[in-house]
N, CA, C and O of each residue as an XYZ file, in Angstrom:
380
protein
N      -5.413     71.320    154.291
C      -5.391     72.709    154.690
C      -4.163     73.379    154.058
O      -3.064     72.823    154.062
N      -4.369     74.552    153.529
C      -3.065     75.137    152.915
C      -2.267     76.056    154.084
O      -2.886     76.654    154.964
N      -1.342     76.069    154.004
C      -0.002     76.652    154.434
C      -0.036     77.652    154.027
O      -0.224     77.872    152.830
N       0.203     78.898    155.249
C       0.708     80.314    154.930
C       1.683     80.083    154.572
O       1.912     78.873    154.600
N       2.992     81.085    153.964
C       4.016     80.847    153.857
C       4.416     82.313    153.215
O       4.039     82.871    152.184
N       5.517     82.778    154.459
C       5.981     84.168    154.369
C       7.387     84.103    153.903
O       8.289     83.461    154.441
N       7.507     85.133    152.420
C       8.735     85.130    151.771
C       9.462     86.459    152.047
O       9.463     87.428    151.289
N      10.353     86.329    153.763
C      10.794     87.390    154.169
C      12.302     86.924    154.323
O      12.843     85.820    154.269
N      12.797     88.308    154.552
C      14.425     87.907    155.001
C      14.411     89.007    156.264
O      14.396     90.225    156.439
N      14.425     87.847    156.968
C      15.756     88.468    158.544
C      14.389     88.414    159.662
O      13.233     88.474    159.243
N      14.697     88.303    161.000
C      13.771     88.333    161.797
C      12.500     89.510    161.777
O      11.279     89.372    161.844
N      13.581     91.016    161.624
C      12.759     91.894    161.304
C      11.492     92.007    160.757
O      10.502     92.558    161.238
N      11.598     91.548    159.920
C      10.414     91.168    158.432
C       9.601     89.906    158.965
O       8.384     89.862    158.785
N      10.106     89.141    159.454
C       9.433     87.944    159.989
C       7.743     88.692    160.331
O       6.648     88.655    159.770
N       8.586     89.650    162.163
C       7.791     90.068    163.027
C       6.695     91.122    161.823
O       5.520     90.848    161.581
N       7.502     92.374    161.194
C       6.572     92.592    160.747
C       5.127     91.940    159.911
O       3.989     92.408    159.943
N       5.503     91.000    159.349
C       4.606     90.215    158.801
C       3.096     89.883    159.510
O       1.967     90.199    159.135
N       3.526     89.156    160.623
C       2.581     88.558    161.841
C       2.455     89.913    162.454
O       1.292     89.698    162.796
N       2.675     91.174    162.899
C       1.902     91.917    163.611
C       1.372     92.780    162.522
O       0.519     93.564    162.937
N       1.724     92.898    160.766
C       0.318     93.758    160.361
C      -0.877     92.888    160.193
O      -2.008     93.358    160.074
N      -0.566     91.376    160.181
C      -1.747     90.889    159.924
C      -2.828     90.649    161.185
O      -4.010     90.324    161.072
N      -2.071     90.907    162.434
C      -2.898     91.167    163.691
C      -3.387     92.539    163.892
O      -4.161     92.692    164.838
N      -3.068     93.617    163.146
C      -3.045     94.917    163.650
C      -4.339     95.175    162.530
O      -5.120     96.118    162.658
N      -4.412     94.265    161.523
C      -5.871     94.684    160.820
C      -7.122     94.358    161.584
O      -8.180     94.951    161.371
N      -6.981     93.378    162.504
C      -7.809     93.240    163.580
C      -7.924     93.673    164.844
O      -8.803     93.301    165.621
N      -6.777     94.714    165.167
C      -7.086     95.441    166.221
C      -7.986     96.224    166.352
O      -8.561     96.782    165.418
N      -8.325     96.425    168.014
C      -9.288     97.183    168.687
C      -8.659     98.334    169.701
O      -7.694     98.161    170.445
N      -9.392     99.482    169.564
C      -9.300    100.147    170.630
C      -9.414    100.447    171.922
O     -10.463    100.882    172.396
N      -8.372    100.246    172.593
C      -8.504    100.119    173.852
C     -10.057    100.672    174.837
O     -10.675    101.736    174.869
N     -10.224     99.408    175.508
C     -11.384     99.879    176.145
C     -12.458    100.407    175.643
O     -13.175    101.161    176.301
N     -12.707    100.057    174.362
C     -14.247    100.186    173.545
C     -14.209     98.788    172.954
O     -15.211     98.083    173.067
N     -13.143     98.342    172.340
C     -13.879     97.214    171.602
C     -13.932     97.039    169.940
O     -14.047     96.058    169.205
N     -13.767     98.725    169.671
C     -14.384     99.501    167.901
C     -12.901     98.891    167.693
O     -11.943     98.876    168.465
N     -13.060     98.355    166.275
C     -12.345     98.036    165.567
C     -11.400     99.364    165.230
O     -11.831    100.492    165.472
N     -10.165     99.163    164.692
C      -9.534    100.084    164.586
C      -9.643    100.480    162.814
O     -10.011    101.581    162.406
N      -9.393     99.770    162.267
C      -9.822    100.080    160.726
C     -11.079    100.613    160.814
O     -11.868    100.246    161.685
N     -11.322    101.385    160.053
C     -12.942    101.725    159.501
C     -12.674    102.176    157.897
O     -11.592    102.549    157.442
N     -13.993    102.037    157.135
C     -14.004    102.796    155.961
C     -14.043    104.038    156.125
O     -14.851    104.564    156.890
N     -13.078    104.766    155.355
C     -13.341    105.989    154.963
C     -12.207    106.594    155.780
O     -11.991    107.777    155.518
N     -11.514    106.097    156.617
C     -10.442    106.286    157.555
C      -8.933    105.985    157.532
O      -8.731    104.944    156.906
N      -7.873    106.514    157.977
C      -6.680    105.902    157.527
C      -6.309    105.959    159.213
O      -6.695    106.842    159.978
N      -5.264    104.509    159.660
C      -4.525    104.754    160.709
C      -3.630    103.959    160.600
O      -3.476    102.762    160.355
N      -2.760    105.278    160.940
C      -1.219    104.766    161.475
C      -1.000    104.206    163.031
O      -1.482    104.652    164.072
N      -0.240    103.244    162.855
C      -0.132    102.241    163.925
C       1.298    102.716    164.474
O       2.218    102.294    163.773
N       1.688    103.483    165.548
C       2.837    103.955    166.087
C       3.469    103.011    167.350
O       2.840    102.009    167.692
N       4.931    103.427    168.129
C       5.348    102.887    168.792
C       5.717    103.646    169.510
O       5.302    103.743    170.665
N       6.870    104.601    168.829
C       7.505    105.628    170.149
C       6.724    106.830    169.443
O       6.080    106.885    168.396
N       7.028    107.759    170.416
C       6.759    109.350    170.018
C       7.402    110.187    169.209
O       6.909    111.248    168.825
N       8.667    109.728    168.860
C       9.281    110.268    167.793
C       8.657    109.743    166.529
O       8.457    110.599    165.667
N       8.301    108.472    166.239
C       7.126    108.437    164.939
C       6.199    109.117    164.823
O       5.977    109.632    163.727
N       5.003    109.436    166.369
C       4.072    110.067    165.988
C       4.133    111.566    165.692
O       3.186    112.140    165.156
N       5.354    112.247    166.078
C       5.464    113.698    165.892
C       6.161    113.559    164.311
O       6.544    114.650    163.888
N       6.343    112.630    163.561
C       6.847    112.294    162.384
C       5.646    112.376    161.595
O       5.303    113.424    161.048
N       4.841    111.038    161.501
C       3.526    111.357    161.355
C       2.763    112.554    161.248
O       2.195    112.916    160.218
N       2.761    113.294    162.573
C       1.754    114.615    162.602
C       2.189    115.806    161.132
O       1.447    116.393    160.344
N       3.698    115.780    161.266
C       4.240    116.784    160.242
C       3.542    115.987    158.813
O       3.209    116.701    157.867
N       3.400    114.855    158.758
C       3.236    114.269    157.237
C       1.290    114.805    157.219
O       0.705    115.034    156.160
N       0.774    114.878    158.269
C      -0.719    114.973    158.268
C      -1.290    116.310    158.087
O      -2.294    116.704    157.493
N      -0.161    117.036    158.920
C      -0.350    118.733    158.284
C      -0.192    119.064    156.918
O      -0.826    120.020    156.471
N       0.723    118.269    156.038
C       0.683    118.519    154.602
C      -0.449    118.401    154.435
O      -1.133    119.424    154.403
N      -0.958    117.328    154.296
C      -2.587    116.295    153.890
C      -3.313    117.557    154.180
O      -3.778    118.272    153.293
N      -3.401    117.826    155.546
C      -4.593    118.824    155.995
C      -4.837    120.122    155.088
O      -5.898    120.648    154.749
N      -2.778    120.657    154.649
C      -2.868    121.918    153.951
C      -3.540    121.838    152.293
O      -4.018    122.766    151.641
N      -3.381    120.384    151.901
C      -3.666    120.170    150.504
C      -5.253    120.048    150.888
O      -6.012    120.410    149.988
N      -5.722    119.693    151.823
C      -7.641    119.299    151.977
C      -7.711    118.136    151.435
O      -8.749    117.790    150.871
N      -6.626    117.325    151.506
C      -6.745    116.079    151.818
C      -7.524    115.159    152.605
O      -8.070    114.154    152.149
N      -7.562    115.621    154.066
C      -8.181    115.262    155.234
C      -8.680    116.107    156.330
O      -8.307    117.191    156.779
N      -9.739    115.203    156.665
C     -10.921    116.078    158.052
C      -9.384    116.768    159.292
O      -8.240    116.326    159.393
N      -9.890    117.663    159.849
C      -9.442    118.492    160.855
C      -8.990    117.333    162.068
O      -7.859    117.287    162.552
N     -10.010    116.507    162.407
C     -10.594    115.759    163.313
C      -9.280    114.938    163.176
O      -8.859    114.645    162.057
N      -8.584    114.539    164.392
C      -7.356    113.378    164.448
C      -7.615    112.802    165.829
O      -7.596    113.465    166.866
N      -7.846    111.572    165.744
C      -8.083    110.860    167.123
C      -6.397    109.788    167.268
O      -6.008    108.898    166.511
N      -5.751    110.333    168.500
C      -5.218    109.636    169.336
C      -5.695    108.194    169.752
O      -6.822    108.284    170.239
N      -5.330    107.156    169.738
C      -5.603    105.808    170.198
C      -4.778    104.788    170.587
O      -3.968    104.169    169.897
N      -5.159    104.605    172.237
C      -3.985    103.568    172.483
C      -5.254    102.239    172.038
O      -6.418    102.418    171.679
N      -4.525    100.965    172.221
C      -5.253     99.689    170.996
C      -4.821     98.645    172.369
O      -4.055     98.808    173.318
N      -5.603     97.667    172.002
C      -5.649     96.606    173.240
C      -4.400     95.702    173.011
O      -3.507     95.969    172.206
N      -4.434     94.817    173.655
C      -2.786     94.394    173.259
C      -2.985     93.118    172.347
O      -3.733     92.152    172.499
N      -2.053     93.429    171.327
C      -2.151     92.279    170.806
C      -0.847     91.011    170.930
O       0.284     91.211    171.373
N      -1.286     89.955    170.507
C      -0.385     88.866    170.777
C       0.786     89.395    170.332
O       0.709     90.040    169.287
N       1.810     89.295    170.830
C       3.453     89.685    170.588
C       3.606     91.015    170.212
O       4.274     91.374    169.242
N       2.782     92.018    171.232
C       2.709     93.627    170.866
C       2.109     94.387    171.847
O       0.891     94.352    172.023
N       2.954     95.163    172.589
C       1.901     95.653    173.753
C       2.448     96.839    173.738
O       3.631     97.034    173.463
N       1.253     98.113    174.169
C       1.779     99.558    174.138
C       1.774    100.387    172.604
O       2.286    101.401    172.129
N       0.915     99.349    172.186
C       0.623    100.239    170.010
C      -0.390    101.045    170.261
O      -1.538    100.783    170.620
N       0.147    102.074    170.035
C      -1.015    103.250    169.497
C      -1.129    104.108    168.235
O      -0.077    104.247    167.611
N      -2.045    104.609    167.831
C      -2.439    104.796    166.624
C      -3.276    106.387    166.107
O      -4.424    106.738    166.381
N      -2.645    106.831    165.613
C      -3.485    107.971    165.111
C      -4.403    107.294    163.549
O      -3.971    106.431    162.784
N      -6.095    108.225    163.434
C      -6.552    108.062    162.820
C      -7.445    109.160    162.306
O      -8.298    109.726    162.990
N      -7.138    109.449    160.855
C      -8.073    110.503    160.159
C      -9.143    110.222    159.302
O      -8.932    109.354    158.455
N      -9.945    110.612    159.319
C     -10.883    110.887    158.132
C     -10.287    111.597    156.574
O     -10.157    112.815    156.448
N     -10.045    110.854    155.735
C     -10.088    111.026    154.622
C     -11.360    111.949    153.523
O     -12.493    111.476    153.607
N     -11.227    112.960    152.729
C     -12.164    113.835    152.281
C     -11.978    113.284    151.282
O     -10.921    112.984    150.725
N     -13.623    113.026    150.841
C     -14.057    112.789    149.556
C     -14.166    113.512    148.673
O     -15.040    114.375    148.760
N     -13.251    113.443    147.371
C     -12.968    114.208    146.204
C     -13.859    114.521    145.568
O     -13.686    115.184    144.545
């Protein structure tokens, strides 16, 4: 069997490592729906000062017609060594 093997420095990087590769398999709380979809982008947040960070970066997108109007809020079920992630997600417009 082959060996993962993560070429990080410092705990920081560790954790990130192991929670994006759990967070591609997250679900949305209390449905079940996967959180990735095609055709969709989501940001995976923590505090509220990211997501009001975020929102300003999505209003650009929106002003260029970058992306759908439509922004869904999502808290996400918990994952192993991560509890309380939530996530905004847009629809991306096809060029």
């Amino acid at each position: 069997m082959d060996e993962k093997i993560f070429d990080v420095d410092g705990a920081y990087n560790v954790r990130y490592e192991i929670l994006k590769k759990r967070i591609d398999k997250a679900t949305v709380k209390g449905t079940g729906e996967r959180l990735t979809q095609s055709g969709k982008v989501a940001i995976v947040y923590l505090s509220e000062k990211d997501k009001l960070e975020y929102l300003e970066f999505m209003g650009y997108l929106r002003e260029k017609d970058y992306i759908e109007d439509e922004l869904e809020d999502l808290s996400l079920e918990k994952l192993q060594g991560a509890e309380g992630l939530r996530a905004l997600r847009i629809t991306v417009k096809h060029l």
